[in-house]
C-alpha distance (Angstrom), angle and dihedral (degrees) to the residues before:
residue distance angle dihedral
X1 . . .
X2 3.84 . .
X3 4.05 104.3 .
X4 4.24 104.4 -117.4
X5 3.99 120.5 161.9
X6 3.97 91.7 -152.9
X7 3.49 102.8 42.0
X8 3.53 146.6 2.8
X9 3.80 136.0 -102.2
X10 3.61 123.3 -169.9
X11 3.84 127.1 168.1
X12 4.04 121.4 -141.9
X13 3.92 107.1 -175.3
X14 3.80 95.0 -77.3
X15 3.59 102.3 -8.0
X16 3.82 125.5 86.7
X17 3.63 122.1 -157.8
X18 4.21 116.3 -158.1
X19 3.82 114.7 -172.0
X20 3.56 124.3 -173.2
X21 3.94 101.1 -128.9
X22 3.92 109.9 -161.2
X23 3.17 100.6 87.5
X24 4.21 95.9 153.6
X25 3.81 81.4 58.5
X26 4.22 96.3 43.4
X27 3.07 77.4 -108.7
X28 3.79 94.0 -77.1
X29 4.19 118.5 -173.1
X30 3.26 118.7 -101.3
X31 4.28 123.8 168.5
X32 3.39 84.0 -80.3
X33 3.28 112.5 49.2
X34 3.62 91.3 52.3
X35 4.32 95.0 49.8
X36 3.89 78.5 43.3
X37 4.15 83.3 62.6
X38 3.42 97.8 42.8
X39 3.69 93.1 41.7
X40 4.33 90.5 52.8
X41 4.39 89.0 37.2
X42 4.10 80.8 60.5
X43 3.69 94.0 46.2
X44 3.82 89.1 47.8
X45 3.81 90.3 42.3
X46 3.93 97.7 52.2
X47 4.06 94.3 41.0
X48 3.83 106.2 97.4
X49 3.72 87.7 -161.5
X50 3.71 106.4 53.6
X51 3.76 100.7 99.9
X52 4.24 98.0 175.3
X53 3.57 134.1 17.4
X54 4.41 123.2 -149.8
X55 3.61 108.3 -160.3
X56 4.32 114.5 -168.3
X57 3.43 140.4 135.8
X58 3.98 133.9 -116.5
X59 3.80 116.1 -108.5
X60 3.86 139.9 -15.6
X61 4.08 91.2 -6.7
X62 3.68 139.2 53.0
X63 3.87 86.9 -156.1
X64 3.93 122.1 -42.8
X65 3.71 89.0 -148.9
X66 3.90 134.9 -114.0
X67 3.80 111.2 5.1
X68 3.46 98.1 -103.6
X69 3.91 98.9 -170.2
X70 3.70 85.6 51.1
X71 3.81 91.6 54.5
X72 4.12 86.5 46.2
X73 3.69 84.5 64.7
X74 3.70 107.6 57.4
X75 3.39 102.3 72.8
X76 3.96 119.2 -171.9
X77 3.94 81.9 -3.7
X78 4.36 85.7 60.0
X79 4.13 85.1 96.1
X80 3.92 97.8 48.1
X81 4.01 94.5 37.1
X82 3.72 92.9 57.1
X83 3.80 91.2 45.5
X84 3.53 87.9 54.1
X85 4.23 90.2 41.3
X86 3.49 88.4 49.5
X87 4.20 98.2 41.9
X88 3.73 83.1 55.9
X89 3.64 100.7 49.2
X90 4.03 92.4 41.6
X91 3.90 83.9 58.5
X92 3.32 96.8 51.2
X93 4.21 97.4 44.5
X94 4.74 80.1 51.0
X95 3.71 91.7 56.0
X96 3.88 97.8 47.2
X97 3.37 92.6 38.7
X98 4.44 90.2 45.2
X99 3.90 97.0 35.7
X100 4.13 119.1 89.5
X101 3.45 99.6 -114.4
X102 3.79 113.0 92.2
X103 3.81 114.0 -128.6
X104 3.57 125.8 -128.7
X105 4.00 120.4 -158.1
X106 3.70 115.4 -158.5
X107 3.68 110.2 -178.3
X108 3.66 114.8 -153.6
X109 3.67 101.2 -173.0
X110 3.81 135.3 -31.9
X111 3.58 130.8 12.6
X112 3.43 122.9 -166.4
X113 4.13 140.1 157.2
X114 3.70 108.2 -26.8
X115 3.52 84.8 4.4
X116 3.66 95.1 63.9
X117 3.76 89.8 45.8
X118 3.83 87.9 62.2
X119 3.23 103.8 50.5
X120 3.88 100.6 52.0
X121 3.33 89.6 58.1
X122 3.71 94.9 81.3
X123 3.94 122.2 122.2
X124 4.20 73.1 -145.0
X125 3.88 126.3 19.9
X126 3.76 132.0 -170.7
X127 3.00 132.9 180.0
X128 4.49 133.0 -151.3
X129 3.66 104.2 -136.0
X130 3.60 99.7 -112.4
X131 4.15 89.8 59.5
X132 3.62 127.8 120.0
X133 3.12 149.0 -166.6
X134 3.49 140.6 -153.7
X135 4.23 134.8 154.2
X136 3.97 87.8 -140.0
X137 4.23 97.3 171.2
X138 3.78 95.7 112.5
X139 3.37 85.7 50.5
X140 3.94 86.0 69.2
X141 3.49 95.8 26.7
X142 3.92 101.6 -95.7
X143 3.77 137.8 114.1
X144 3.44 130.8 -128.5
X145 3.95 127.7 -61.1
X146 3.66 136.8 166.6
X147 3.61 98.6 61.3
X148 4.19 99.1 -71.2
X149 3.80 89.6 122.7
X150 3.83 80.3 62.8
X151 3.81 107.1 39.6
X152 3.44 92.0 27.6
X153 3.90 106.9 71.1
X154 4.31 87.8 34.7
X155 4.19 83.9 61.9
X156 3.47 103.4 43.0
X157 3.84 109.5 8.2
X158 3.90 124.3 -103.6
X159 3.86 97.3 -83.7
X160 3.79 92.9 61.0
X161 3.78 88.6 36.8
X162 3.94 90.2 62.6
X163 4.15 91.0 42.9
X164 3.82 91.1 53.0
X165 4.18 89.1 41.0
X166 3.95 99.6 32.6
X167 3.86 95.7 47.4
X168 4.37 108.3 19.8
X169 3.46 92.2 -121.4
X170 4.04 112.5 -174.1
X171 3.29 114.3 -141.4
X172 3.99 117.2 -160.9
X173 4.12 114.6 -139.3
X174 3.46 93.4 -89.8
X175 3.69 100.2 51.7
X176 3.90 95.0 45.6
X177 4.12 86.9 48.0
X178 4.10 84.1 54.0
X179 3.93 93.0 43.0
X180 3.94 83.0 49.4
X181 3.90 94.6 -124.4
X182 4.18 85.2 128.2
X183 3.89 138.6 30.1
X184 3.61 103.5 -132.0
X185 4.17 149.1 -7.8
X186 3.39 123.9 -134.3
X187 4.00 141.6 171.5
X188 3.58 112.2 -74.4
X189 3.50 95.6 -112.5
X190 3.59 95.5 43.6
X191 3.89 92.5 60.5
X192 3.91 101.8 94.6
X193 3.72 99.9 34.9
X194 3.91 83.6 44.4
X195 3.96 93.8 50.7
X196 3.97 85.1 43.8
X197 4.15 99.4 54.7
X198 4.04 79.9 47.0
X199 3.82 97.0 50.2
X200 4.06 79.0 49.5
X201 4.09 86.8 67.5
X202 4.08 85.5 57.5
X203 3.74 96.8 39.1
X204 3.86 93.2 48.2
X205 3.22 90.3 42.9
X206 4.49 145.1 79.7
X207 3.59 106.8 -68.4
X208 3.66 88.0 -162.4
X209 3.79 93.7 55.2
X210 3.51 96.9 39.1
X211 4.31 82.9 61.8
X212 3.50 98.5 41.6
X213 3.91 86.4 62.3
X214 3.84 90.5 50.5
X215 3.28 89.8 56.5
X216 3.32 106.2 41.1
X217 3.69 93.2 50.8
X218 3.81 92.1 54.0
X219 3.85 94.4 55.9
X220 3.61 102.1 47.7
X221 3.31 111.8 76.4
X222 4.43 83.9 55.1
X223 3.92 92.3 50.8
X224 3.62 141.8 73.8
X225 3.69 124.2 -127.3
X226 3.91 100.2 -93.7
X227 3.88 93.3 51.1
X228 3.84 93.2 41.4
X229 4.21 84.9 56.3
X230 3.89 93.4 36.1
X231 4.23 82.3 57.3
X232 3.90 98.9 39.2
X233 4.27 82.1 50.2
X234 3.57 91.2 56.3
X235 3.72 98.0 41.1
X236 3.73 89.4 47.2
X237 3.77 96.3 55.6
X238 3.59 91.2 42.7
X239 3.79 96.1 57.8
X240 3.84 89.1 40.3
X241 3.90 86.8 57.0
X242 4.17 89.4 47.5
X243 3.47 121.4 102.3
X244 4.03 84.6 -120.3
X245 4.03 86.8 55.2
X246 3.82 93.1 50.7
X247 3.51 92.9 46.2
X248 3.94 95.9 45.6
X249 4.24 80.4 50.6
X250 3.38 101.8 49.7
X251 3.91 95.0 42.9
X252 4.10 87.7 51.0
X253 3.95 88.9 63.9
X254 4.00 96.2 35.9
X255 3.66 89.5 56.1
X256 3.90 98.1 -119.6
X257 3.69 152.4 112.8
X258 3.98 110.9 -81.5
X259 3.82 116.4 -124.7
X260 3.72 101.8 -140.8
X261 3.73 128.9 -169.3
């Protein structure tokens, strides 16, 4: 276990589990929370054997969004210490989203501003029933941050994007697993061993494929057709030529289970 003071980070064979650890401060952001995230996205990132990431939170809140009564106390630095808040937590959200390892969000209770951001980020989302979620920065007087002006509108379209952003909506569970913002709801305490038997899918699974979806997913909505087919050709062949595509091949025609890396 990697020693964090705002979160924890513990290491099962393949499988990484990150939970947000402030849980008398719904686990709010603060500066270093979010270089805690980047700091445990890089250790994911630069571990060839993590094959799937859970992301949560500990107790009543998935993450209540930037700490506010932090922010209160900054003073004339309130402008530059969200930058940097925000910087932090933006690098974090790239290298999840960038690294091979598929992330799983499992979102224990409320989700609000940042918070929200976070956990739509997900490769895979789900959701305990008594979840929320809510966008929450006008509410305060802020805009959006942690990539939800970018997820956002690709999940549910840009005219439910600005009703959610525009007017804080909270969605329950249900509602954001009907507007398409998650993947699935379960009982609340089914959530982790839920998100676990899922991150068993990645960790059984091709590595190599399992990346080549990332990425492919996080060009497409910037390419035409051609390109996006010129890209999926090259990723194709080069997972075909992988030891994970040979072995996925070759256990097709023998009639078994692959072994992948």
């Amino acid at each position: 276990m990697n020693h964090y003071e705002t979160l924890t980070y513990v290491k099962k064979d393949s499988l990484v589990i990150i939970t947000l650890n402030r849980p008398n401060e719904a686990n709010g952001i603060n500066s270093l929370m979010s270089s805690e995230l980047a700091k445990a996205s890089k250790v994911c990132d630069g571990d060839p054997m993590v094959k799937a990431v859970i992301l949560t939170g500990n107790g009543r809140f998935f993450c209540a969004g930037g700490d506010v009564k932090t922010m209160a106390g900054l003073g004339e630095k309130t402008a530059a210490g969200i930058k940097n808040l925000a910087d932090e937590l933006h690098t974090a959200i790239s290298t999840f989203s960038r690294m091979r390892a598929p992330v799983i969000v499992a979102v224990n209770g409320t989700a609000a501003g940042a918070g929200f951001s976070l956990a739509i980020t997900g490769d895979m989302v789900i959701a305990a029933e008594s979840a929320s979620f809510t966008t929450a920065y006008t509410k305060i007087g802020l805009s959006p941050d942690g990539s939800s002006s970018y997820y956002l509108p690709r999940l549910v379209g840009i005219r439910k994007a600005q009703e959610l952003m525009y007017t804080n909506r909270s969605l329950s569970a249900d509602e954001a697993l009907e507007w398409g913002i998650i993947n699935k709801v379960v009982a609340d305490q089914d959530l982790l061993p839920q998100a676990e038997k899922l991150a068993e899918h990645f960790v059984n699974g091709s590595a190599d494929s399992n990346f080549a979806i990332k990425k492919l997913l996080l060009q497409t909505f910037g390419n035409g057709l051609e390109t996006q087919m010129e890209i999926e050709g090259r990723y194709i062949a080069a997972c075909a030529g992988s030891k994970n595509g040979l072995e996925g091949i070759k256990a097709f025609n023998e009639k078994r289970k692959p072994n992948f890396e």
